[in-house]
C-alpha positions in Angstrom: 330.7 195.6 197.1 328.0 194.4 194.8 325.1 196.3 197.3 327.1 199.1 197.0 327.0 199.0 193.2 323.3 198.6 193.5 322.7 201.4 195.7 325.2 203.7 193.1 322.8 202.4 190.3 319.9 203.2 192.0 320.7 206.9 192.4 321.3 207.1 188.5 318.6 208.6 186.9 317.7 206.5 183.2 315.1 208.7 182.2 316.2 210.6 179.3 314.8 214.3 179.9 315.7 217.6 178.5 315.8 216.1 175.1 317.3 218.7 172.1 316.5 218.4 168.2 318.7 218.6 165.4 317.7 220.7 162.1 318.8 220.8 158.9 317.9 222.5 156.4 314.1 221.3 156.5 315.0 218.1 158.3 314.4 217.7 162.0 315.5 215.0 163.9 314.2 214.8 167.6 314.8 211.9 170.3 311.1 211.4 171.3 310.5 210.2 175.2 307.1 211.2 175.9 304.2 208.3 176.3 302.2 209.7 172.8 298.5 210.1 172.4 295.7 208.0 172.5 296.8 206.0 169.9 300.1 204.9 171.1 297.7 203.9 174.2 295.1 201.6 172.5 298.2 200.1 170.2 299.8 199.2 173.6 296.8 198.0 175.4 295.6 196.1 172.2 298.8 194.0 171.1 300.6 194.3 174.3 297.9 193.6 177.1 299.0 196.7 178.6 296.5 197.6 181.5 297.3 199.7 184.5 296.3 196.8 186.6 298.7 194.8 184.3 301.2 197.1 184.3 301.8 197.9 188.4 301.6 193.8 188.4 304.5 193.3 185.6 306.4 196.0 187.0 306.3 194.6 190.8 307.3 190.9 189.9 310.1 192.1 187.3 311.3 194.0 190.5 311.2 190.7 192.8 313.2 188.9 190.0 315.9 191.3 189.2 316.5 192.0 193.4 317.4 188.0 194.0 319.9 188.1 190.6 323.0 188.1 191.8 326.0 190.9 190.4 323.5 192.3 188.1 322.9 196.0 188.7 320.3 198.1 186.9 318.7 201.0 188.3 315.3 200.3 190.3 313.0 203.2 187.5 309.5 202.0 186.2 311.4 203.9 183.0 314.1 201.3 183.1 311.9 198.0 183.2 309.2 199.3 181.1 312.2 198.5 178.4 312.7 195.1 178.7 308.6 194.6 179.7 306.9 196.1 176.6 308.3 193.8 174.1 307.5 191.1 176.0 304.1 192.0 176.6 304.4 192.4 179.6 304.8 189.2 180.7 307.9 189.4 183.9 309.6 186.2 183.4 310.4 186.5 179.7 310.9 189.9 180.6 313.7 189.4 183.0 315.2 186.5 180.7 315.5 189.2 178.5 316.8 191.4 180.5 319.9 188.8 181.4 320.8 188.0 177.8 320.9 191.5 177.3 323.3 192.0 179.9 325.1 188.9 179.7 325.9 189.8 175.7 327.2 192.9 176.9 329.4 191.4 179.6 330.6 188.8 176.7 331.5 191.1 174.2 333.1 194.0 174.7 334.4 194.7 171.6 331.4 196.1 171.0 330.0 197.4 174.2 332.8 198.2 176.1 333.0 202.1 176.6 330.4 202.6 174.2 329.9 206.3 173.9 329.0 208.5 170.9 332.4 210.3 171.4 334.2 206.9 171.4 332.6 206.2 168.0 332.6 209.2 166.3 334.5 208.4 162.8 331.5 206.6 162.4 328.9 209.1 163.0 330.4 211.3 161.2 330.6 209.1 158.1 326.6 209.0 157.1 326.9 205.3 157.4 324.2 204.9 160.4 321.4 207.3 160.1 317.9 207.5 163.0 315.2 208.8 160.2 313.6 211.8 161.4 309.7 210.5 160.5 307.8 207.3 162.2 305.7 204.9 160.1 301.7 205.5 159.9 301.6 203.0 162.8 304.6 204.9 164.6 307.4 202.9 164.3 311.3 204.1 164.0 313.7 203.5 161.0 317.6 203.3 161.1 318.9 203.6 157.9 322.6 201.7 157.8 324.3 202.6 154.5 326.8 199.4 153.9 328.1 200.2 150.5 329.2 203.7 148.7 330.0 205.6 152.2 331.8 202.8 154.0 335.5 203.2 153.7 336.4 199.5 154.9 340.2 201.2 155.2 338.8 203.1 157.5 336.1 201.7 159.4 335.6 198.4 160.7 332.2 196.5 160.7 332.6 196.4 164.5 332.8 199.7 164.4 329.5 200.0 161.8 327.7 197.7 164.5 329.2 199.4 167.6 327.2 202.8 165.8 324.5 201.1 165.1 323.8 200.1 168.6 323.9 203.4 170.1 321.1 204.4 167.1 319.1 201.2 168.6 319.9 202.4 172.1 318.2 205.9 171.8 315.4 204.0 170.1 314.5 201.8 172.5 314.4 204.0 175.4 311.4 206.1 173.3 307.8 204.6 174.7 306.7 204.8 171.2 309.1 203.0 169.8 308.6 200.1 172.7 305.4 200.1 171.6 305.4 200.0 168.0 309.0 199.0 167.3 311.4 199.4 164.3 312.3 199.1 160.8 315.8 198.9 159.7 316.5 199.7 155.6 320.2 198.7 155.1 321.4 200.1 151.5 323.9 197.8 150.0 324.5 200.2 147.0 328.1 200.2 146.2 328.8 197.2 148.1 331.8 195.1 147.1 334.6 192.1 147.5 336.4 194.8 149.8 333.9 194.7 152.2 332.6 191.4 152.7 336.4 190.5 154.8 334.5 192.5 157.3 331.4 190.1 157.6 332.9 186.8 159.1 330.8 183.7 160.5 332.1 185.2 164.3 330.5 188.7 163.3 327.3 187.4 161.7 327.0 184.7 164.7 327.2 187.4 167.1 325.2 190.2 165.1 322.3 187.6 165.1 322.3 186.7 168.6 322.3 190.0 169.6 319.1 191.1 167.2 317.4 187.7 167.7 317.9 186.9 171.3 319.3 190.2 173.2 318.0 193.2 171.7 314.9 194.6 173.9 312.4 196.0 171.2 310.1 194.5 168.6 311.8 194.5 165.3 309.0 194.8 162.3 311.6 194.8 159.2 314.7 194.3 158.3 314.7 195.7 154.5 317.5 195.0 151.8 317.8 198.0 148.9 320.2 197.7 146.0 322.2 194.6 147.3 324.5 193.6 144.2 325.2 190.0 142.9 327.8 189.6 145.7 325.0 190.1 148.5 324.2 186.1 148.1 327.9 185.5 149.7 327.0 187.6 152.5 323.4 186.2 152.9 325.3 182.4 153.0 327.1 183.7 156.4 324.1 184.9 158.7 321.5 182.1 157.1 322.4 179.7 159.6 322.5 181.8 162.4 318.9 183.3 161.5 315.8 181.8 163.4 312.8 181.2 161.2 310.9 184.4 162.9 313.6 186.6 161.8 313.6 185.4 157.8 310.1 186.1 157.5 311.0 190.0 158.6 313.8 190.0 156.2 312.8 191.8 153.0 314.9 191.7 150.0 313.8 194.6 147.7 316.6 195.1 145.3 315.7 198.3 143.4 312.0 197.6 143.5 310.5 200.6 145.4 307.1 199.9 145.2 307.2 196.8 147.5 309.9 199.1 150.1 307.1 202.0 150.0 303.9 199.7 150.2 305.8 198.7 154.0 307.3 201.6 154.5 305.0 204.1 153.3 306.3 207.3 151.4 306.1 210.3 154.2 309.1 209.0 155.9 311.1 207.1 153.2 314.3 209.5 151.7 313.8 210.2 148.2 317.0 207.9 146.7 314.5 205.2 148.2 311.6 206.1 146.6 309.6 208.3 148.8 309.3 211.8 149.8 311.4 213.1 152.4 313.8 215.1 151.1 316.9 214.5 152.8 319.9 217.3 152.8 322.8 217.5 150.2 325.5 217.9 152.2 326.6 215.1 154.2 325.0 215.4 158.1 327.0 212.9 159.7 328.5 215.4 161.8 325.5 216.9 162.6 324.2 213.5 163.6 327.3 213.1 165.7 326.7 216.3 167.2 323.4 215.3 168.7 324.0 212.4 169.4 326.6 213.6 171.5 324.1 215.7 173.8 323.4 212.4 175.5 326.8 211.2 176.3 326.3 211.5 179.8 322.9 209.3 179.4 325.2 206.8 177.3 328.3 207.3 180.0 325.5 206.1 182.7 324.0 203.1 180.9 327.5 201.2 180.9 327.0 201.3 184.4 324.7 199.1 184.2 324.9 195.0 183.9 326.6 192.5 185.5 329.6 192.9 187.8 332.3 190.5 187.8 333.1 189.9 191.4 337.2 190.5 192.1 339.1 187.9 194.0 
């Protein structure tokens, strides 16, 4: 039984090929799964030792490692481990520990990965809460925009639900060499935030939502950036400060309304206007849009939860 569900993951294909855009107006937002140009190249060899020679090593000893672990089935794709490899720099055994936390949060908490399509979460998508910004950094890395305030409806949506989206953002991401390489930025806007929403954020959520970035999540995380948080934001902050390791503090940004300090980060190319820089985003709401797209890879997402470990039947 478990061979057999190695040998049915094997003949999945996780390369993510045939990639549509989505445009708006003047906004185009494009999935981007090709290796980039030189300069994704020397970033990579520079800060993460990445030589061929290196490379066709890491990739060879990740494979050893992940053969003699038993239930867990991934598919056997240089794609696939290049993953878990590049924000490890390419070092196998903290590779493949990464690799099992990864999996073993999944297998531990369904609520939030179990059938975890864009169709299943669509109320969310559609609700301009979680947002992939269409422009990289000047040194190339992504930003997910989560809006936490105004546009969440905590009648409507859980923050299970927020996190569940927010995931399959983070998912896309980290399948995009560039954004292995260079990693990401996350700007969560806290404008509107109130009393009704902080029942959401319990010690369970915030324990979990921190493992998970901290421990699980396969991808080099630059910034995490705090706009417009109101007076109330210090009763959130009180539940994840003990679950956040001293690495991920110094990533946390707290910029208020200050846009300067966001931009001189961020830079302006990239950054939405309400934020202070000059990308102009659309007036109409897009979340449907961005549901829409996000929808073309359903079958990619469908074939990830394949993946993991596979609790054995008796």
């Amino acid at each position: 039984m478990e061979e057999e569900g190695r040998q049915d993951a094997n003949r999945v294909d996780s390369r993510w090929k045939d990639v549509p855009y989505l445009k708006i107006g003047n906004l185009i937002l494009k999935a981007d799964f090709d290796e980039g140009d030189e300069y994704f190249r020397e970033k990579a060899r520079d800060e993460l030792r990445e030589t061929p020679e290196i490379v066709e090593q890491s990739l060879k000893d990740l494979r050893t490692m992940v053969k003699a672990e038993s239930n867990l089935v991934v598919p056997d794709d240089d794609e696939f481990y290049k993953k878990f490899l590049r924000p490890c720099k390419w070092y196998p055994k903290n590779s493949f520990e990464l690799m099992k936390r990864y999996y073993k949060f999944k297998l531990n908490n369904p609520r939030f990965y179990l059938d975890l399509t864009p169709s299943n979460e669509q109320k969310v998508l559609n609700s301009d809460i979680t947002i992939s910004l269409p422009d990289r950094t000047a040194d190339g890395c992504r930003v997910i925009l989560i809006n936490t305030g105004k546009r969440w409806n905590p009648k409507l949506i859980s923050g299970d639900e927020i996190f569940r989206s927010t995931i399959l953002l983070i998912e896309m991401a980290i399948n995009e060499p560039k954004t292995q390489i260079c990693g990401m930025h996350t700007i969560i806007n806290m404008a509107g935030f109130s009393l009704s929403h902080i029942t959401h954020i319990t010690p369970s959520f915030a324990a979990a939502v921190t493992e998970w970035l901290q421990r699980c999540l396969p991808s080099r995380i630059k910034g995490i950036h705090i706009v417009n948080q109101p007076f109330i934001f210090k009763m959130v902050y009180a539940i994840f400060k003990p679950f956040l390791l001293e690495k991920t503090r110094k990533r946390l940004h707290f910029h208020g309304t200050d846009r300067e300090a966001l931009i001189s980060i961020l830079g302006v190319k990239n950054l939405p206007t309400e934020f202070g820089g000059e990308l102009e985003m659309p007036n109409e709401p897009i979340g449907q849009h961005i549901y829409e797209y996000m929808h073309k890879f359903e079958k990619k997402f469908e074939e990830a939860n394949k993946f993991g470990y596979i609790v054995n039947e008796k």
